[in-house]
C-alpha positions in Angstrom: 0.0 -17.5 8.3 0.6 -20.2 10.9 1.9 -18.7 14.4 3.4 -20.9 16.5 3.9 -20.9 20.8 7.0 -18.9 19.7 5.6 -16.5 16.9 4.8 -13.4 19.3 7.9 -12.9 20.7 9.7 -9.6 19.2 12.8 -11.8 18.6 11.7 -14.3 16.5 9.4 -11.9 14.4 10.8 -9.8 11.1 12.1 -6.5 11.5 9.3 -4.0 10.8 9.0 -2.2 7.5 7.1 1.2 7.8 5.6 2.1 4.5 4.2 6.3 4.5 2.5 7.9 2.5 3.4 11.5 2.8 1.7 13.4 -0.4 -2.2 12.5 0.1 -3.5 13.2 -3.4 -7.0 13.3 -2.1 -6.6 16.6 0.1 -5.7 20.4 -0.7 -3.0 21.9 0.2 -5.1 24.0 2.6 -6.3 20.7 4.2 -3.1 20.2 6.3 0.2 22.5 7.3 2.1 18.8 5.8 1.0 18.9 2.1 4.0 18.9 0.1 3.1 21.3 -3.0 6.6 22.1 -4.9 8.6 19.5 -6.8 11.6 20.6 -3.6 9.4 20.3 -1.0 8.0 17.1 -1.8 11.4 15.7 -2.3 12.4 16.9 1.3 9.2 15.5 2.7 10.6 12.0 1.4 14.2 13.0 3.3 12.5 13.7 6.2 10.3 10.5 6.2 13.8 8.4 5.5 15.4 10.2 8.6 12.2 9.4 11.0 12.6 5.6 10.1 10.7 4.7 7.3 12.0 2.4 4.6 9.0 3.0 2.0 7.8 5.6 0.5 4.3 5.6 -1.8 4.6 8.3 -4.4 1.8 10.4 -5.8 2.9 14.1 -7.5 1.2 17.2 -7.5 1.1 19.9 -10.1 2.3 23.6 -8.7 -1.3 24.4 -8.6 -1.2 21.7 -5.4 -3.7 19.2 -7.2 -2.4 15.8 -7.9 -0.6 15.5 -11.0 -2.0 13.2 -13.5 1.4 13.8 -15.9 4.0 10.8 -16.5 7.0 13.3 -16.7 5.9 15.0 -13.2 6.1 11.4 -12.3 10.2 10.5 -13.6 11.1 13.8 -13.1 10.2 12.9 -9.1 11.6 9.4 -9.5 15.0 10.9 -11.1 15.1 13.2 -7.7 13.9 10.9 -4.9 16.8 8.1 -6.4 19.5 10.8 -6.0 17.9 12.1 -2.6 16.6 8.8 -0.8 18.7 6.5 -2.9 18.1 3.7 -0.1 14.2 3.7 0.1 12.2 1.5 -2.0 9.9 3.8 -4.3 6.7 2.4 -4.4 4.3 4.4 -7.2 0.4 4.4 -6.5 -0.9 2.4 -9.2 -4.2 5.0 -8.9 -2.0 7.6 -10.4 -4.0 9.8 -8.9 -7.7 9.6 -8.2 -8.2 13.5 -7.0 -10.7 15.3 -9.0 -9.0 18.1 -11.6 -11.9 20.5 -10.1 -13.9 21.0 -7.1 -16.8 19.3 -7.5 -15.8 16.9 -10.0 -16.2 13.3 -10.0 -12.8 11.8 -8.8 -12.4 8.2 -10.3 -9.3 6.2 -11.5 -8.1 6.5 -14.9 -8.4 4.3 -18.0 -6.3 0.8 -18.0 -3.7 2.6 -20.6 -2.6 5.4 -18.8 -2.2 3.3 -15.7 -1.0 0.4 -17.5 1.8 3.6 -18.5 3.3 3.1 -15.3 5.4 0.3 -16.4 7.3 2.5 -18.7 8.5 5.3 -15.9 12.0 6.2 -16.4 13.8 5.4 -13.7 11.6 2.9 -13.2 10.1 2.7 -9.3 10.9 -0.5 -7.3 6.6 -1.3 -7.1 3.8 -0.2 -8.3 0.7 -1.2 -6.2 -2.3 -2.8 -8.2 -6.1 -3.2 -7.3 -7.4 -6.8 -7.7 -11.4 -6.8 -9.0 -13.3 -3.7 -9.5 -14.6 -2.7 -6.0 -16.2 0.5 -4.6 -13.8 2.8 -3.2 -16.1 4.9 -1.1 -12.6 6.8 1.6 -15.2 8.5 3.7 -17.9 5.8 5.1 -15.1 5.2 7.6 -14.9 8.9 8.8 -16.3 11.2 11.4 -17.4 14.7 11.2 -13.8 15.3 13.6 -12.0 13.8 11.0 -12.7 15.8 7.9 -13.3 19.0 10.0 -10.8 21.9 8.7 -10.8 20.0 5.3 -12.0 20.1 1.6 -14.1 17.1 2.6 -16.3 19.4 4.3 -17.7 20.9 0.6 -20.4 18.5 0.2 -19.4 18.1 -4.0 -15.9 17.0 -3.0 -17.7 15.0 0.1 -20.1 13.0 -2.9 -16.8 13.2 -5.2 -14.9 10.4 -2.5 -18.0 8.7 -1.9 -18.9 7.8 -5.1 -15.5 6.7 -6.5 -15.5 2.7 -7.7 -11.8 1.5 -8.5 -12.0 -0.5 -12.2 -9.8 -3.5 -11.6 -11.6 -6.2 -13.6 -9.3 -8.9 -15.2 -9.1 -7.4 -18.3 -6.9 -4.7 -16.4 -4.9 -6.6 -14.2 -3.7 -9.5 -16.2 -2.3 -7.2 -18.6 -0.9 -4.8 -16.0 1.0 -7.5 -14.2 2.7 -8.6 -17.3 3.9 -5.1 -18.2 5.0 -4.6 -14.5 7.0 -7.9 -14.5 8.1 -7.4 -17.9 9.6 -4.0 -16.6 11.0 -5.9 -13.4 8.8 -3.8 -11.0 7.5 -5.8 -8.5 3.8 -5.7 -8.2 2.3 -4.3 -4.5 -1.2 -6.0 -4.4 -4.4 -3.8 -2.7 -6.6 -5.9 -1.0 -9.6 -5.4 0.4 -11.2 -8.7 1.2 -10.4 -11.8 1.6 -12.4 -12.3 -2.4 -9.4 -10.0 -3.5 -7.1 -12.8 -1.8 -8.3 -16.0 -2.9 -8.0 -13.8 -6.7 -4.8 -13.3 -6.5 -3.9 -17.2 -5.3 -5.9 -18.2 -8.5 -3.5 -16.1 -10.8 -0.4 -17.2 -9.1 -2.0 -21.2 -10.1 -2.5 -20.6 -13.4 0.7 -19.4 -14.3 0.0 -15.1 -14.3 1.7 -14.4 -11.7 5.0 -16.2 -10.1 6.6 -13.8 -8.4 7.0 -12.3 -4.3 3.7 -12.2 -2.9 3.8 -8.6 -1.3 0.2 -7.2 0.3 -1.6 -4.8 1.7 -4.6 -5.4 3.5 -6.6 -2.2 3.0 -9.4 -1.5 6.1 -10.5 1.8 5.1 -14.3 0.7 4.5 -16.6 1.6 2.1 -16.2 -1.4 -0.2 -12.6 -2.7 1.1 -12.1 -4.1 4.8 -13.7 -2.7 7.7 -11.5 -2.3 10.8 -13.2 -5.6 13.2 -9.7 -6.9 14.6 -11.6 -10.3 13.8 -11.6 -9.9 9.9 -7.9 -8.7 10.5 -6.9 -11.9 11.9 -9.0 -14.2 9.3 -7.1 -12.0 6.8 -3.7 -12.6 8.1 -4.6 -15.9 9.0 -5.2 -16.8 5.2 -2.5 -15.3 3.9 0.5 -17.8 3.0 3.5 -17.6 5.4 5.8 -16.7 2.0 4.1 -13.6 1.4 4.6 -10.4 3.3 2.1 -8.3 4.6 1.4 -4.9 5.8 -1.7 -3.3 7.5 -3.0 0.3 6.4 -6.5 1.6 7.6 -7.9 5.5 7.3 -7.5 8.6 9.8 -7.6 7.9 13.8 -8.0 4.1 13.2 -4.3 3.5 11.4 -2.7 4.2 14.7 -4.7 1.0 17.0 -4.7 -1.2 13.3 -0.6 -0.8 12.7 -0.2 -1.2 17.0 -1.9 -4.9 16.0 0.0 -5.1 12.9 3.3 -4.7 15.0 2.3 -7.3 17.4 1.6 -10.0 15.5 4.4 -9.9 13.2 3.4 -7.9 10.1 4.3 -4.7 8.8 2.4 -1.1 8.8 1.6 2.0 6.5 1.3 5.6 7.7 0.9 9.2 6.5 -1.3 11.6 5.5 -2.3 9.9 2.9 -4.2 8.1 5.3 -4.0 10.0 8.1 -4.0 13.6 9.7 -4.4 12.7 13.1 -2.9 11.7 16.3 -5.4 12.1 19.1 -8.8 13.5 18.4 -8.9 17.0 17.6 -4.7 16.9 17.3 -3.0 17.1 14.2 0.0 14.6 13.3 2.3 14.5 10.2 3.8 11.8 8.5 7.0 12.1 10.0 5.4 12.3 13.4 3.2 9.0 12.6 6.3 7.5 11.7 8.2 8.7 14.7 5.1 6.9 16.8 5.4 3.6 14.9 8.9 3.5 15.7 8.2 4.0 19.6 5.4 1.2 19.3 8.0 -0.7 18.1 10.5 0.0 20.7 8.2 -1.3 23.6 7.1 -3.8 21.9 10.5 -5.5 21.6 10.4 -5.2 17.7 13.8 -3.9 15.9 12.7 -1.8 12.8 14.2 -2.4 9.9 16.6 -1.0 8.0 16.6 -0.1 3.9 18.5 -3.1 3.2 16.5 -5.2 5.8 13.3 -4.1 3.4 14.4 -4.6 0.6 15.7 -8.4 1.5 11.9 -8.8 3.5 10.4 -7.6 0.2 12.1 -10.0 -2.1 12.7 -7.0 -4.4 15.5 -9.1 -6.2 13.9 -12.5 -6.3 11.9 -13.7 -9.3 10.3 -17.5 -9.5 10.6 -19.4 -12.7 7.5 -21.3 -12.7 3.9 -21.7 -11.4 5.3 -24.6 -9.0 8.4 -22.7 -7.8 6.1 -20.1 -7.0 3.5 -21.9 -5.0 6.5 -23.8 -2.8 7.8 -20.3 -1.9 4.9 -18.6 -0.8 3.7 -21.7 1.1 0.6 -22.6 -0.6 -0.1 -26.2 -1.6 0.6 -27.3 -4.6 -1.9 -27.6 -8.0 -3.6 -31.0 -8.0 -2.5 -33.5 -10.6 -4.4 -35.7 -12.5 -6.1 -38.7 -10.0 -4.4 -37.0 -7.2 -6.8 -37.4 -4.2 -7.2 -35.5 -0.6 -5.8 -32.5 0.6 -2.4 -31.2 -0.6 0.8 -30.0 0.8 3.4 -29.2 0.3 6.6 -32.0 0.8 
């Protein structure tokens, strides 16, 4: 992304789009006071995230035994409610499903390309579902401190090895056939990424034609095989990123709140929750909606208006489709594919 003398100023940047993600399949419900457990409380948790000022919500389920649900119909049955009681909100489904073991102790690992590629067929279907780019390791606690996990399962050493241990399987056999079913369904795909690897991946798709649609991101710095949190790999990240595409930071407990103050100030967009996060100073619990609220005051004296439903959904490009590999690369801003005895370096007209 190209930032010019203006390109700091509040004024001239997008309206910020808070993503949260409220239901943090990875804890028990005894982890936290803010675990949503019944299908009607996790339906208020997303009213009450809408009210605090989010415009996003990322939707894992859990079973009535508070474990995250693993079950298709748990997952329209939460659609059909969240449409009728957020009917503004994007609905963003985590393309993990859900990655939380089915018993203490157990290893907790994705599941198999069919049941995820599954997601495509939800009824109603969910605006995005985010997908992984390259199988990576997805170790959530090299990033965290005894302070963070204290009070938590994480503290039982089985579950501790369970997170550690966790690899995402994302190879291209999974995701080229997962973004055809996703934009087959008309659900856009959310891309993971974790490196700037993961990046230059997804640019080859969109150049050879398997992918032509809104470039919509997430640069993941939670560590353990994804980013790291050096404000320096940040800004190569954003820096690489094509000015068409639209990108949000996330990162994992105390460090989302000084990664998404960044994020505001240079223009992109953040994710919060307890998904990610139980904290707000150390040794002080926060909930979503209170890590929204604080996102929101960031905002405010920074100069940055937060946006509104409508505003996302128009950032996100949720209704725009590109018809071919060329259209594609035009509208994110990348240059275009070389032609044949076409010499130097390429831009776009």
């Amino acid at each position: 992304m190209h930032y010019l003398d203006d390109s700091l100023l509040p004024e001239n940047q997008e309206k910020l789009v808070i993503q949260v993600a409220p239901y943090g399949p990875e804890f028990l419900p005894g982890d936290s006071d803010d675990i949503p457990v019944t299908m009607d409380e996790q339906i208020q948790k997303a009213v009450d995230c809408y009210n605090a000022g989010a415009q996003e919500l990322h939707v894992h389920v859990r079973e009535e035994d508070g474990r995250g649900s693993k079950r298709l119909e748990m997952f329209n049955e939460m659609l059909a409610r969240l449409r009728e009681a957020v009917p503004e909100m994007i609905l963003q489904v985590g393309g993990s499903i859900s990655f939380a073991p089915p018993k203490d102790g157990e290893a907790a690992k994705w599941l198999p390309h069919d049941t995820r590629h599954m997601l495509a067929t939800l009824d109603p279907a969910p605006d995005q579902v985010t997908i992984a780019i390259n199988t990576n390791q997805m170790n959530l606690v090299e990033l965290m401190t005894d302070d963070d996990i204290a009070g938590t399962s994480f503290q039982d050493p089985a579950i501790y090895k369970a997170y550690r241990d966790m690899t995402v399987e994302a190879g291209p056999d999974f995701y080229l056939e997962h973004l055809r079913r996703l934009t087959d369904a008309g659900i856009q795909p959310h891309f993971m990424l974790g490196n700037l690897a993961q990046l230059e991946t997804v640019e080859r798709l969109i150049r050879r034609g398997h992918y032509t649609g809104p470039l919509v991101l997430n640069y993941v710095a939670i560590g353990g095989g994804a980013a790291g949190v050096h404000p320096a790999d940040l800004i190569e990240f954003i820096r690489r990123t094509p000015d068409g595409a639209v990108l949000t930071i996330e990162s994992i407990m105390r460090h989302v709140i000084p990664m998404c103050t960044i994020a505001i100030a240079l223009g992109q967009h953040v994710r919060v929750g307890i998904e990610d996060n139980l904290w707000g100073r150390k040794g002080e619990r926060r909930t979503s909606v209170e890590q929204i609220e604080q996102m929101v005051r960031i905002a405010g004296e920074l100069g940055r208006e937060v946006a509104t439903c409508k505003d996302a959904r128009e950032i996100y490009k949720l209704d725009e489709t590109y018809a071919d590999t060329d259209t594609a690369l035009a509208k994110l801003g990348y240059a275009p594919n070389r032609k044949p005895g076409q010499l130097g370096f390429l831009h776009h007209a």
